[in-house]
FIKOLZA-1660 file (N, C-alpha, C; in steps of 0.1 Angstrom, whole numbers, plus 5000, padded with zeros to 4 digits):
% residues 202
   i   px   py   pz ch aa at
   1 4426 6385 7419  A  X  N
   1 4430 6373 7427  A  X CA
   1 4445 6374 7430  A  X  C
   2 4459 6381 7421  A  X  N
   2 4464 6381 7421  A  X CA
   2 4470 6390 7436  A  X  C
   3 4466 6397 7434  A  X  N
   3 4466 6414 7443  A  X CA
   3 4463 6404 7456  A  X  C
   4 4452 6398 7457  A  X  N
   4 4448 6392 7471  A  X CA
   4 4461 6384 7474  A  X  C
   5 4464 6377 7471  A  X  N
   5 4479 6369 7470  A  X CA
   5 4487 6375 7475  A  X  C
   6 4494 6384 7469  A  X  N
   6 4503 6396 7472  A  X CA
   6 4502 6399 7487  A  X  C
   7 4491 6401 7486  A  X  N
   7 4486 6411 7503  A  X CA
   7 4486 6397 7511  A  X  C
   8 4484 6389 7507  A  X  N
   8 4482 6379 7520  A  X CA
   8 4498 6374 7523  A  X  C
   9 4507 6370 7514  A  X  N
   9 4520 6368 7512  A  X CA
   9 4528 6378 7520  A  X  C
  10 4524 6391 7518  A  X  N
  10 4528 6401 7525  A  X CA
  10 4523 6405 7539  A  X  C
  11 4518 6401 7545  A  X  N
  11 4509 6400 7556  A  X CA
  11 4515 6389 7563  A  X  C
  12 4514 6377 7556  A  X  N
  12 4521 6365 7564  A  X CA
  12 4540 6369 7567  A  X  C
  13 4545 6375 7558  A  X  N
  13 4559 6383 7559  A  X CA
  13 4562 6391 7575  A  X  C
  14 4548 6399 7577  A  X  N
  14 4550 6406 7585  A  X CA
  14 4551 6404 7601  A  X  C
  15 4539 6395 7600  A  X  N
  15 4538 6388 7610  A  X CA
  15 4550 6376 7618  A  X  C
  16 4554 6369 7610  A  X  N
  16 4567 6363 7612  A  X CA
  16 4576 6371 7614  A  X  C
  17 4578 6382 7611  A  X  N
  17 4590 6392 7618  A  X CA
  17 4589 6390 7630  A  X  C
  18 4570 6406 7629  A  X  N
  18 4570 6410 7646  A  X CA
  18 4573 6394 7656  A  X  C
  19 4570 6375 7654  A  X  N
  19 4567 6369 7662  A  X CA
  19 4582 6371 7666  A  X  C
  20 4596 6367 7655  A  X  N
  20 4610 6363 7659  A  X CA
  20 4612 6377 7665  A  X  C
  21 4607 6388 7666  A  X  N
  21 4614 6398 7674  A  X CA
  21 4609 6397 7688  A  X  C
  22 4595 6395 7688  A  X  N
  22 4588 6393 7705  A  X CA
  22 4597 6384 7709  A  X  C
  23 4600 6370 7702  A  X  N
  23 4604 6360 7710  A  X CA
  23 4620 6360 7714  A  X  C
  24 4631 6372 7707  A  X  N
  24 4640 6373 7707  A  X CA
  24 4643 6382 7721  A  X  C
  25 4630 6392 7721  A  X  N
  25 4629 6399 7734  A  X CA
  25 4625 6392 7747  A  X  C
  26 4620 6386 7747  A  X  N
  26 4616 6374 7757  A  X CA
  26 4626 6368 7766  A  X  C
  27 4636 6358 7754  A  X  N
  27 4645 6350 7758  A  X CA
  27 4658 6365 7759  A  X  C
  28 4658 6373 7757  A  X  N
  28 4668 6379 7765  A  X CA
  28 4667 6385 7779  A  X  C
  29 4653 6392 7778  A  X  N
  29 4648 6394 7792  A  X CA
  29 4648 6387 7799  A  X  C
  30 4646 6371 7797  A  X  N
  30 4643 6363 7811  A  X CA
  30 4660 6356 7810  A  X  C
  31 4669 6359 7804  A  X  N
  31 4683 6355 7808  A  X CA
  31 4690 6366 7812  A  X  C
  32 4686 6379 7810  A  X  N
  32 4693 6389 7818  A  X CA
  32 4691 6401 7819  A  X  C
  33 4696 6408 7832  A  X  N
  33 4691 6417 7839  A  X CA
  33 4693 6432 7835  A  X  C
  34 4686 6445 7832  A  X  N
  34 4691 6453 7825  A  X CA
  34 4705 6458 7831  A  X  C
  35 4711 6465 7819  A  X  N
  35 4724 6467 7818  A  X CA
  35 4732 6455 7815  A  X  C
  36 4730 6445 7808  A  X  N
  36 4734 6432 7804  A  X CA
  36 4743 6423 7811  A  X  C
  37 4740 6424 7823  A  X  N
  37 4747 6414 7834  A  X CA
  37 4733 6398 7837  A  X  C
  38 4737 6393 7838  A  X  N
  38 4723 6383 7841  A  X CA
  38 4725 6382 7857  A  X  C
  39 4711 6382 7861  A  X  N
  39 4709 6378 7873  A  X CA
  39 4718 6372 7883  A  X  C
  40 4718 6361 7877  A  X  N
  40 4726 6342 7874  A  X CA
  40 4740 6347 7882  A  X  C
  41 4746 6357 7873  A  X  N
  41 4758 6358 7871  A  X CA
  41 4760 6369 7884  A  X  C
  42 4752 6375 7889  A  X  N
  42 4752 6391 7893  A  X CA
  42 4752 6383 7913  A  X  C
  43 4745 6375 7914  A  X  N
  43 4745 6364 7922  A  X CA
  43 4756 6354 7928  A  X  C
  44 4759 6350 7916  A  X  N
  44 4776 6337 7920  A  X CA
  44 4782 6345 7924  A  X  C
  45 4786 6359 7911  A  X  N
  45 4801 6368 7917  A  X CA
  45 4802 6374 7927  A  X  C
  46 4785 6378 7933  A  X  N
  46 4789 6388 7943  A  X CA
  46 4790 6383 7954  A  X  C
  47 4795 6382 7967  A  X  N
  47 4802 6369 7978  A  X CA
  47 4798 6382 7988  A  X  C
  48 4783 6379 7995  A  X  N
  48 4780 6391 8004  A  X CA
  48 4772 6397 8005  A  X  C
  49 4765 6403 8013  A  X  N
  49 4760 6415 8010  A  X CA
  49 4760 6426 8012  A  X  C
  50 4764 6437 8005  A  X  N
  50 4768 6448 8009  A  X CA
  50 4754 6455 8020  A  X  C
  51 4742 6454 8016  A  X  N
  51 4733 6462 8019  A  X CA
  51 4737 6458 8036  A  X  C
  52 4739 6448 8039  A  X  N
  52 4737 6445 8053  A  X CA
  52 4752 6448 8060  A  X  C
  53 4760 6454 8057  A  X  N
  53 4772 6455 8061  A  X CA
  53 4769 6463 8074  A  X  C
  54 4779 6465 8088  A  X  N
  54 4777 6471 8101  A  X CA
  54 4786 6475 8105  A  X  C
  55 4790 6480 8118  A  X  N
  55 4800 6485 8124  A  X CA
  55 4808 6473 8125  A  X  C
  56 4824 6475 8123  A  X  N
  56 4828 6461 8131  A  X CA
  56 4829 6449 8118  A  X  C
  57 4825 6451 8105  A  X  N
  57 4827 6446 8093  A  X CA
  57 4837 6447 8089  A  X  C
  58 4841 6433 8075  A  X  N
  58 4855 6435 8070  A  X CA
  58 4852 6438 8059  A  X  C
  59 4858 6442 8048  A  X  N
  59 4857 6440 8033  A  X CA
  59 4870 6442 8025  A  X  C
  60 4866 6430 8019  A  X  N
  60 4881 6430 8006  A  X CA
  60 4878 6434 7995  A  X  C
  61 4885 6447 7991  A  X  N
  61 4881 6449 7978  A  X CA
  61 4892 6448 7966  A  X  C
  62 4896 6440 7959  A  X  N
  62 4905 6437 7946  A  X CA
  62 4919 6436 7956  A  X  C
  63 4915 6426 7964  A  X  N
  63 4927 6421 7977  A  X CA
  63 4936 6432 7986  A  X  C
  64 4922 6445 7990  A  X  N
  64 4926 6452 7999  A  X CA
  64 4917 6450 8011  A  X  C
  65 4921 6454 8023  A  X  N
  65 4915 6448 8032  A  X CA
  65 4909 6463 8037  A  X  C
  66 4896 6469 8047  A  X  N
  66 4888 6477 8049  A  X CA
  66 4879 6469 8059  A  X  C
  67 4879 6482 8069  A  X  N
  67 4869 6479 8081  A  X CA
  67 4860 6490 8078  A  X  C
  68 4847 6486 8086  A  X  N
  68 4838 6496 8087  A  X CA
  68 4832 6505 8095  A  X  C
  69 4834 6515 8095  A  X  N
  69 4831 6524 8106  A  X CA
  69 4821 6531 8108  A  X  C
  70 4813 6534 8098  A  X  N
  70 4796 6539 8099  A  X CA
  70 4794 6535 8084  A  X  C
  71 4775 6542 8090  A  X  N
  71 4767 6540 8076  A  X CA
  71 4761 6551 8078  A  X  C
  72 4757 6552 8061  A  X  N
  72 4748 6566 8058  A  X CA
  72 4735 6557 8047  A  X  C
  73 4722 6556 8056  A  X  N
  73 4713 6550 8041  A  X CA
  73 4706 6565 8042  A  X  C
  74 4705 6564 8027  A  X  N
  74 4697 6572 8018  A  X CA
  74 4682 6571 8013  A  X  C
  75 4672 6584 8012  A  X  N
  75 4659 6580 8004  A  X CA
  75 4655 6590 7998  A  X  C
  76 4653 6590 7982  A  X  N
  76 4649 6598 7976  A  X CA
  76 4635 6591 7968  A  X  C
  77 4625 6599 7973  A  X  N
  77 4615 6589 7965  A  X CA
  77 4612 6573 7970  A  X  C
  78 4611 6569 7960  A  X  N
  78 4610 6557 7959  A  X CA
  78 4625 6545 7960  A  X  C
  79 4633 6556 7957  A  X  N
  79 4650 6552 7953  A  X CA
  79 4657 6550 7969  A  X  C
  80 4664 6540 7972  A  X  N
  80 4672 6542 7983  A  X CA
  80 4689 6537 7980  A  X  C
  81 4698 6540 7988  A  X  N
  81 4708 6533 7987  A  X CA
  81 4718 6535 8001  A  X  C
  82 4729 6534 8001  A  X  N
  82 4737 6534 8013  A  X CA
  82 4748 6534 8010  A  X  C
  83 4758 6540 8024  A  X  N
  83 4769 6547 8020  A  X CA
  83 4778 6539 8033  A  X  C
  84 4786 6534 8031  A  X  N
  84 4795 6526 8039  A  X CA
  84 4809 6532 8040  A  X  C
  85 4814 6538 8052  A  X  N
  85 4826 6547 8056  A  X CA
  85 4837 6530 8056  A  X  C
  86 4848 6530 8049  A  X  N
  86 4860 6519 8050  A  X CA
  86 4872 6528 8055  A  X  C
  87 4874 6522 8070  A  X  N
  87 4889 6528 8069  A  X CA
  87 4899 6514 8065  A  X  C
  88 4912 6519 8059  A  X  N
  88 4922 6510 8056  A  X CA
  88 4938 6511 8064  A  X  C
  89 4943 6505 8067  A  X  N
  89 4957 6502 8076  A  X CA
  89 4964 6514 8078  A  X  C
  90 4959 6524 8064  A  X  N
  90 4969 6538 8068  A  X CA
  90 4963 6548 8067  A  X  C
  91 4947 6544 8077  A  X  N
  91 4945 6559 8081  A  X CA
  91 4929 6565 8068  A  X  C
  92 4933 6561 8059  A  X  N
  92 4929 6566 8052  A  X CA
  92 4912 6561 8050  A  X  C
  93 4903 6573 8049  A  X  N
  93 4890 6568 8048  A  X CA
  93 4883 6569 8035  A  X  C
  94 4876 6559 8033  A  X  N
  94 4870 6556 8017  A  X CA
  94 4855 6552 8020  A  X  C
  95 4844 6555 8006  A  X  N
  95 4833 6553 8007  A  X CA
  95 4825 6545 8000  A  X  C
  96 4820 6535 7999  A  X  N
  96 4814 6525 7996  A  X CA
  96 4799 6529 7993  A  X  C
  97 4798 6528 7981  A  X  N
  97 4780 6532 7981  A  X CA
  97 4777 6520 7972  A  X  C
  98 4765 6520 7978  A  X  N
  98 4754 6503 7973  A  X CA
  98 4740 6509 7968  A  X  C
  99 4744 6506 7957  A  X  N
  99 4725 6507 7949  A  X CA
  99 4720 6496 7945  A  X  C
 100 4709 6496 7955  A  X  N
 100 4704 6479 7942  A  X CA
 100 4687 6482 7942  A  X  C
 101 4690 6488 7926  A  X  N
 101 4679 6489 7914  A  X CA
 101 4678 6478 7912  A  X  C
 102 4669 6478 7900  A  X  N
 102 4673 6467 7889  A  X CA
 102 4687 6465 7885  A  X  C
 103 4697 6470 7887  A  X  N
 103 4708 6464 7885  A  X CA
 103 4720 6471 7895  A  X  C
 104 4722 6460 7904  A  X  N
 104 4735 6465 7914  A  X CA
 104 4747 6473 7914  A  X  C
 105 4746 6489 7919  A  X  N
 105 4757 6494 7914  A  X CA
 105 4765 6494 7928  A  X  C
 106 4781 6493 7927  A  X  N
 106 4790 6494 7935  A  X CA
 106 4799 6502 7930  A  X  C
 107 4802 6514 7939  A  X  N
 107 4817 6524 7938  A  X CA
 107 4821 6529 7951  A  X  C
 108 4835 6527 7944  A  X  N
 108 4843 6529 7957  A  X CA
 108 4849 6539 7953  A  X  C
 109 4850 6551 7965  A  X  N
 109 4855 6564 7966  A  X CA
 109 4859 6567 7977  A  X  C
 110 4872 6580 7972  A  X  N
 110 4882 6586 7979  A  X CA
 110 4876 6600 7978  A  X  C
 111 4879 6604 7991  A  X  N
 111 4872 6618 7993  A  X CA
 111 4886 6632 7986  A  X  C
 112 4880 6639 7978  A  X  N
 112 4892 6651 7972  A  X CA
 112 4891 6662 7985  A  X  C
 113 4895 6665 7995  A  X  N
 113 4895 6676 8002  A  X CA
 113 4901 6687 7994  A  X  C
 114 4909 6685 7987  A  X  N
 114 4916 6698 7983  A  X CA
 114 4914 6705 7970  A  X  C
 115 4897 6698 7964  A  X  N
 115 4896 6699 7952  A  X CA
 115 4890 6712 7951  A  X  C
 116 4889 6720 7939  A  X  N
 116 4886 6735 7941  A  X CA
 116 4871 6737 7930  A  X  C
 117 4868 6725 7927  A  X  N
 117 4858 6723 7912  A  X CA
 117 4845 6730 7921  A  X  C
 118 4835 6727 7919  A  X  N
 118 4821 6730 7921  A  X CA
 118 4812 6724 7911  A  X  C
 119 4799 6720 7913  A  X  N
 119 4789 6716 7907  A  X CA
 119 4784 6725 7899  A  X  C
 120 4774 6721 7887  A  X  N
 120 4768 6727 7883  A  X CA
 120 4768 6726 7871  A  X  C
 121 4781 6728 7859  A  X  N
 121 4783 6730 7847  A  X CA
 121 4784 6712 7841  A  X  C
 122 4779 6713 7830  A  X  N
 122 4779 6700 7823  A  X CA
 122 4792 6692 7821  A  X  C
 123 4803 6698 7819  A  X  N
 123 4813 6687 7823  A  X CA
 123 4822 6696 7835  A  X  C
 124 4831 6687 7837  A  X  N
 124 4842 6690 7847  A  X CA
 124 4855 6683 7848  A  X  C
 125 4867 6695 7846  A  X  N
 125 4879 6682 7845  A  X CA
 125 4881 6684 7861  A  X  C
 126 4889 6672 7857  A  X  N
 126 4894 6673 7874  A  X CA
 126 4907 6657 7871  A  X  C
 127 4919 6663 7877  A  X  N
 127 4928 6648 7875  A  X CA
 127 4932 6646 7863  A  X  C
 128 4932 6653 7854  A  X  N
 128 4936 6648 7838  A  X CA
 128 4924 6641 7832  A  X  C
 129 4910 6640 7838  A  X  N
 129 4901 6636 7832  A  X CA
 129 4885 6643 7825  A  X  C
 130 4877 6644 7824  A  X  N
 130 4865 6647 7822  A  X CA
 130 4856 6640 7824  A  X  C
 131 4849 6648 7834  A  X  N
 131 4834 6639 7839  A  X CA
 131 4824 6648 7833  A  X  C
 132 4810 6643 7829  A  X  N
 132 4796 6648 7826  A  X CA
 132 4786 6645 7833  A  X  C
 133 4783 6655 7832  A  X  N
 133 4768 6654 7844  A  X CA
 133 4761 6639 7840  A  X  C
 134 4754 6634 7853  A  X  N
 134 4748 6623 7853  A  X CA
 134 4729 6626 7862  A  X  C
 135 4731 6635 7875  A  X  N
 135 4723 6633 7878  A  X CA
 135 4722 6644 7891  A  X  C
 136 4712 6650 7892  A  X  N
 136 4714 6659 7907  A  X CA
 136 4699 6657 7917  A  X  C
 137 4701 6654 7929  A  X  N
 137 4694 6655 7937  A  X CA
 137 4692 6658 7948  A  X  C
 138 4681 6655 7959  A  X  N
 138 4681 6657 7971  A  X CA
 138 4676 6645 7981  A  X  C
 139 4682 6640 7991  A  X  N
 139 4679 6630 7996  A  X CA
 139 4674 6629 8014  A  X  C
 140 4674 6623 8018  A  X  N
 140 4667 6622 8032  A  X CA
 140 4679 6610 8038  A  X  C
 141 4685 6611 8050  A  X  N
 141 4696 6605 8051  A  X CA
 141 4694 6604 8068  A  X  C
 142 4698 6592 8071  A  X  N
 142 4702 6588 8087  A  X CA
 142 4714 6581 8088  A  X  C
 143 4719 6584 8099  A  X  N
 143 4735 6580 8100  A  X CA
 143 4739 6575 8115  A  X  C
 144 4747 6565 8113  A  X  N
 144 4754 6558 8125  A  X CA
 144 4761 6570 8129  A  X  C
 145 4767 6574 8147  A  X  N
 145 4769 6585 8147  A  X CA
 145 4787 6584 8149  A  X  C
 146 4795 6575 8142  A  X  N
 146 4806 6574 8137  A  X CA
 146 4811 6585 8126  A  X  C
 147 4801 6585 8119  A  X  N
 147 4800 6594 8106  A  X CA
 147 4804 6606 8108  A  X  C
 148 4804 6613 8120  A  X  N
 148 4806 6627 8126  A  X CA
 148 4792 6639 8119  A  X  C
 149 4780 6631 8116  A  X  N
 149 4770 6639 8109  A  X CA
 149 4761 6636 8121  A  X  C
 150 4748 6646 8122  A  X  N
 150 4736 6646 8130  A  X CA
 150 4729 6631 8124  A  X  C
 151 4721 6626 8134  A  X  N
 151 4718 6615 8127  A  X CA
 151 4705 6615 8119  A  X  C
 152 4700 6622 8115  A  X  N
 152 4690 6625 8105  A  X CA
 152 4694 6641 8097  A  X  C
 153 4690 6638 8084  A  X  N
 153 4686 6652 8079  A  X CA
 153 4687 6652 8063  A  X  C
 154 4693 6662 8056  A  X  N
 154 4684 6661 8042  A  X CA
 154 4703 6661 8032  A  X  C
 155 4703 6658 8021  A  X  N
 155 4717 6657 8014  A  X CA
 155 4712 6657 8000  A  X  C
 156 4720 6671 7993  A  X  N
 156 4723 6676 7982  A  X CA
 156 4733 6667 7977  A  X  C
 157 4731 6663 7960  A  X  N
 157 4744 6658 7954  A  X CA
 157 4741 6662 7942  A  X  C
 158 4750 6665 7933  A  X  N
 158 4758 6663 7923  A  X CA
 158 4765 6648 7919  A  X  C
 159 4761 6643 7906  A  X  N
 159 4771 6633 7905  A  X CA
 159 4773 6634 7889  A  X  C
 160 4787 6630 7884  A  X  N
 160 4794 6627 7874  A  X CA
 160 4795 6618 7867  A  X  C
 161 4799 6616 7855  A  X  N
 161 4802 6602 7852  A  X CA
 161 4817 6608 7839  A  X  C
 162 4826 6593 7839  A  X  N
 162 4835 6595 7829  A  X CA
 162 4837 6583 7822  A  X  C
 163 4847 6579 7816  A  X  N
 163 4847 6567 7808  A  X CA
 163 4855 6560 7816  A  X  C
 164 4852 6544 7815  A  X  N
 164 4860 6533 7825  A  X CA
 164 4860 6531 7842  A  X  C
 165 4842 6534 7842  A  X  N
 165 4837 6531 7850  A  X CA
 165 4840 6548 7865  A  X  C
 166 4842 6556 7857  A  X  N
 166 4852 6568 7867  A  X CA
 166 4836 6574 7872  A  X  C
 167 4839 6579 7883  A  X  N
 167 4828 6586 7890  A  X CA
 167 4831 6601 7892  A  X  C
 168 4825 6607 7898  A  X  N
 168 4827 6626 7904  A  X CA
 168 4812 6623 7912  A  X  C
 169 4818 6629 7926  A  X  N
 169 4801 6632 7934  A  X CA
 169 4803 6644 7938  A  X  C
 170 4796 6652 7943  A  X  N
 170 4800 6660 7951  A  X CA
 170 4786 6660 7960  A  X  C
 171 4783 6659 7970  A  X  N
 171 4774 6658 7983  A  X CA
 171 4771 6671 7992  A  X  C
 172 4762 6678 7999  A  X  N
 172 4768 6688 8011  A  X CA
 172 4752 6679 8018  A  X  C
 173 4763 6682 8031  A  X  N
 173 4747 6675 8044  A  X CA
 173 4742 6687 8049  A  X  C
 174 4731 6687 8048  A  X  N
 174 4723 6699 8058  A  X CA
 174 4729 6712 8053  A  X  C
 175 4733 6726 8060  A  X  N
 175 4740 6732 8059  A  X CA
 175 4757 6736 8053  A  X  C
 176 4763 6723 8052  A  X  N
 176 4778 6721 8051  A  X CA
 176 4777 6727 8037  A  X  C
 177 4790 6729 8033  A  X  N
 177 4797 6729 8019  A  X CA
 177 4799 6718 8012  A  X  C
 178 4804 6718 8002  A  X  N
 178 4803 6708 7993  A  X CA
 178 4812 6694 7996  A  X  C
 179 4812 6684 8000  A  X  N
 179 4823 6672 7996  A  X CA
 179 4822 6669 7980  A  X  C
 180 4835 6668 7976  A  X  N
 180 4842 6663 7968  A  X CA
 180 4846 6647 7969  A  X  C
 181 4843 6638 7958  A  X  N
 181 4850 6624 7959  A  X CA
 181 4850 6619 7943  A  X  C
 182 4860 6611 7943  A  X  N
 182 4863 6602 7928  A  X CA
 182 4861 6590 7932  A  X  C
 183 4853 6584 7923  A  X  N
 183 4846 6570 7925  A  X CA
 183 4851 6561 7914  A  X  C
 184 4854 6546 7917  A  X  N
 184 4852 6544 7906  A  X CA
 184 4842 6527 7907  A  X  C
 185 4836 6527 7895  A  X  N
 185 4825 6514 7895  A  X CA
 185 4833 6502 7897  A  X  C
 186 4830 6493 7908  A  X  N
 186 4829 6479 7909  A  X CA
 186 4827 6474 7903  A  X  C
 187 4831 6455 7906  A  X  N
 187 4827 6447 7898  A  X CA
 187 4823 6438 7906  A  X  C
 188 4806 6432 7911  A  X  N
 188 4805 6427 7926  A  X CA
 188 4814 6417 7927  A  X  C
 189 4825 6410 7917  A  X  N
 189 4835 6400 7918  A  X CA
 189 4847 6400 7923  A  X  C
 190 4846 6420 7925  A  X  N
 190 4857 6422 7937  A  X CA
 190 4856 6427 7948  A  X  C
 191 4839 6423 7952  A  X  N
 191 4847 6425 7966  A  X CA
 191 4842 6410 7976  A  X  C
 192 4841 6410 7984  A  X  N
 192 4842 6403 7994  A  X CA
 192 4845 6402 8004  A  X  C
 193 4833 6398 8015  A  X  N
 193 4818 6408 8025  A  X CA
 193 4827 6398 8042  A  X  C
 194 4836 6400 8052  A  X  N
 194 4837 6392 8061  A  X CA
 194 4826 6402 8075  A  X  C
 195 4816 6394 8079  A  X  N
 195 4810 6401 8091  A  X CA
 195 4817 6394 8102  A  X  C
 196 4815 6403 8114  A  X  N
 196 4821 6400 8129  A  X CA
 196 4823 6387 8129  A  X  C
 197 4814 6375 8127  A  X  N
 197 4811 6365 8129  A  X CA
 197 4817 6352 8115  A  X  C
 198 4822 6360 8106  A  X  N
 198 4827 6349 8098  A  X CA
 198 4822 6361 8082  A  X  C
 199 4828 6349 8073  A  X  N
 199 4824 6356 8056  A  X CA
 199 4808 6353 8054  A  X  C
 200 4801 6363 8051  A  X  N
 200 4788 6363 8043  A  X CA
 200 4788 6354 8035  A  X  C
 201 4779 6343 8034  A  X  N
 201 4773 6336 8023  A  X CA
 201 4766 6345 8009  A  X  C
 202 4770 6339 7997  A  X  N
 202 4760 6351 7986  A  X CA
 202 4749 6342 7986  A  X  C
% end
């Protein structure tokens, strides 16, 4: 009788765990989004939408101002994203890429023309830093013909990652050689979306 006790005591033990762990999983999944941003939050800050951005757009990013001069969307699979050309007051052109997974990625990148690295090996310095492989693939791509690319065809990448949000891609379209660029991650709280017509509502 005793032993029966034990076991049922013990039994009742167990079950109260698994419930407070299901129910601890619950209430964090329905308050936030993976990679621990909440929805809620991912929504207020971001003032815009990037996915819909066009020729003839403005964008502020951490109180710099950028126009937009083409787009490149992407599809691999099931996965898509887009690549937004910004030029800025001196000339200089930068790249805006928009992923929205389950959780919205933004990085902004400067193209390395002069970089001598290559793809392939598991890390890479470049700039006094180190980046590690993240991810390699091949995509299917159409393009505003701003971009100076054919407007369809296929794109090889390489991409990086480093600490503090730091990026490495390296891209080639069709035939070309490799582009080089240093990215680094967003925060959708910095930027902010003006179309032809006025600022985007979030």
């Amino acid at each position: 009788m005793g032993r029966s006790v034990t076991y049922l005591v013990v039994a009742l033990a167990v079950l109260a765990a698994v419930v407070i762990v299901i129910a601890v999983r619950v209430r964090r999944s329905a308050a936030t989004r993976p990679g621990g941003r909440s929805s809620d939050a991912t929504a207020q800050s971001l003032r815009g939408d990037p996915l819909r951005l066009g020729l003839g757009d403005r964008v502020r990013i951490r109180n710099r101002e950028y126009a937009v001069s083409g787009t490149i969307r992407l599809v691999e699979g099931d996965w898509s994203w887009v690549q937004h050309l910004l030029d800025d007051d001196t000339g200089t052109r930068y790249r805006l890429s928009v992923e929205d997974g389950p959780e919205l990625e933004l990085v902004l990148w400067t193209a390395e023309p002069g970089a001598s690295v290559t793809p392939g090996a598991p890390t890479i310095d470049l700039g006094r830093r180190r980046y590690t492989w993240a991810e390699t693939g091949q995509a299917r791509y159409t393009a505003t013909e701003e971009v100076g690319l054919p407007p369809a065809g296929t794109m090889r990448y390489h991409d990086y990652q480093s600490g503090g949000g730091a990026r490495l891609s390296f891209e080639a379209y069709g035939e070309e050689g490799w582009r080089v660029a240093r990215g680094n991650l967003l925060d959708p709280a910095d930027l902010v979306i003006q179309t032809g017509g006025g600022t985007q509502a979030s």
